[in-house]
N, C-alpha and C positions, 0 to 999 in steps of 0.2 A: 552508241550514245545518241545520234542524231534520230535516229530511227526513234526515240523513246522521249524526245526533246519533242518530237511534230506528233507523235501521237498525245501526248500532255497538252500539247497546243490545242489539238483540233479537239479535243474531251474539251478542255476548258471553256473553248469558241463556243461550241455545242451548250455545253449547260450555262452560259452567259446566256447567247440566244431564246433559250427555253427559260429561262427566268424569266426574259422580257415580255413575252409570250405570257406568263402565267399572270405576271404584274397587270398586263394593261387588260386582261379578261379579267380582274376579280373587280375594277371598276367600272368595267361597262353599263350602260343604263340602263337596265332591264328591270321588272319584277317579275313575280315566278307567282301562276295560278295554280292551289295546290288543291285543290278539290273542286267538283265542279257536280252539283247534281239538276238534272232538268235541263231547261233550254235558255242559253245562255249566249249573244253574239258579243263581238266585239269589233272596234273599228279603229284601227292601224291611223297613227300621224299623219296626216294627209290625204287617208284613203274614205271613198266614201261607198266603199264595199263591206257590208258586213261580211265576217269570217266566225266560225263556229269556234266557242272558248275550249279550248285544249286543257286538258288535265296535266300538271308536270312540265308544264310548257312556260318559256318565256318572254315577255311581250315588252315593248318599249314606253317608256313615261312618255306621257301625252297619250297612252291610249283610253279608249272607251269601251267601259265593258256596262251591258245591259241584259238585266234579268227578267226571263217572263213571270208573269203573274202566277200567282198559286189556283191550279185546277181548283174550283168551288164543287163541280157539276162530277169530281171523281167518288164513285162511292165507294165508299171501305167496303170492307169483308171484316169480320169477324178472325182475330190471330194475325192481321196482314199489316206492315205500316209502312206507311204511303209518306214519303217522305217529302216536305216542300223545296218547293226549288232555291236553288242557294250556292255562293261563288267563293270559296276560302283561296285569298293571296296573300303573300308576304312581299314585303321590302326590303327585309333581312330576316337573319335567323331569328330575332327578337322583334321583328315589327309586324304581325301577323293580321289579318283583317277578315270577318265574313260578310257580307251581303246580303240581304233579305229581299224576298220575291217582288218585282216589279220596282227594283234599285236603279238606277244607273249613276253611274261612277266613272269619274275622268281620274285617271294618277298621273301625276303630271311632276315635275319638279316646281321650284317659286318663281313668282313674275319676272324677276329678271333673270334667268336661267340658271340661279346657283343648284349644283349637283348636289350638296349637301343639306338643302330642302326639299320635301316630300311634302308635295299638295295634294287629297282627297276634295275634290269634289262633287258631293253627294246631291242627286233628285229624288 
């Protein structure tokens, strides 16, 4: 019986701990860049390194993301499509956003740091 009392324990401790764990991941600050086509940097809170935007990948409010301009001087072909350059992220499952060539964009939370405003601001 003790033997079955401490394995109940530690199962318990175990998926206590892992709830906590799952809890405090699904409100981390991030948004999530879900497409990305052409040339696109970004620049990290703080950082005044640009970094190449990532497909799939997740970045923290307060970043800055900047899109190059649309090739003018690409020529088509005939049958071919050339697609312009362009940044799709989301906020959540329902807040989704794209970008147009030569955007730049800060996603930030609101002025005084509440978590549950979502500031875009657009150039």
């Amino acid at each position: 019986m003790s033997l079955r009392f401490r394995f109940m324990a530690a199962a318990s401790a175990a998926f206590a701990s892992c709830a906590v764990v799952a809890w405090a991941s699904f409100f981390e600050p991030l948004f999530t860049v879900t497409d990305v086509v052409g040339d696109a940097v970004i620049y990290k809170p703080g950082s005044s390194t640009p970094e190449t935007v990532v497909e799939n990948h997740a970045y923290p409010y307060g970043s800055r993301i900047i899109l190059s301009e649309h090739e003018t001087k690409t020529k088509t072909r005939k049958d071919v499509l050339v697609r312009s350059p362009e940044v799709s992220f989301s906020l959540s499952r329902d807040h989704m956003f794209k970008i147009a060539p030569g955007t730049e964009v800060t996603v930030s939370h609101g002025d005084d740091g509440d978590m549950d405003k979502k500031v875009l601001n657009v150039i």
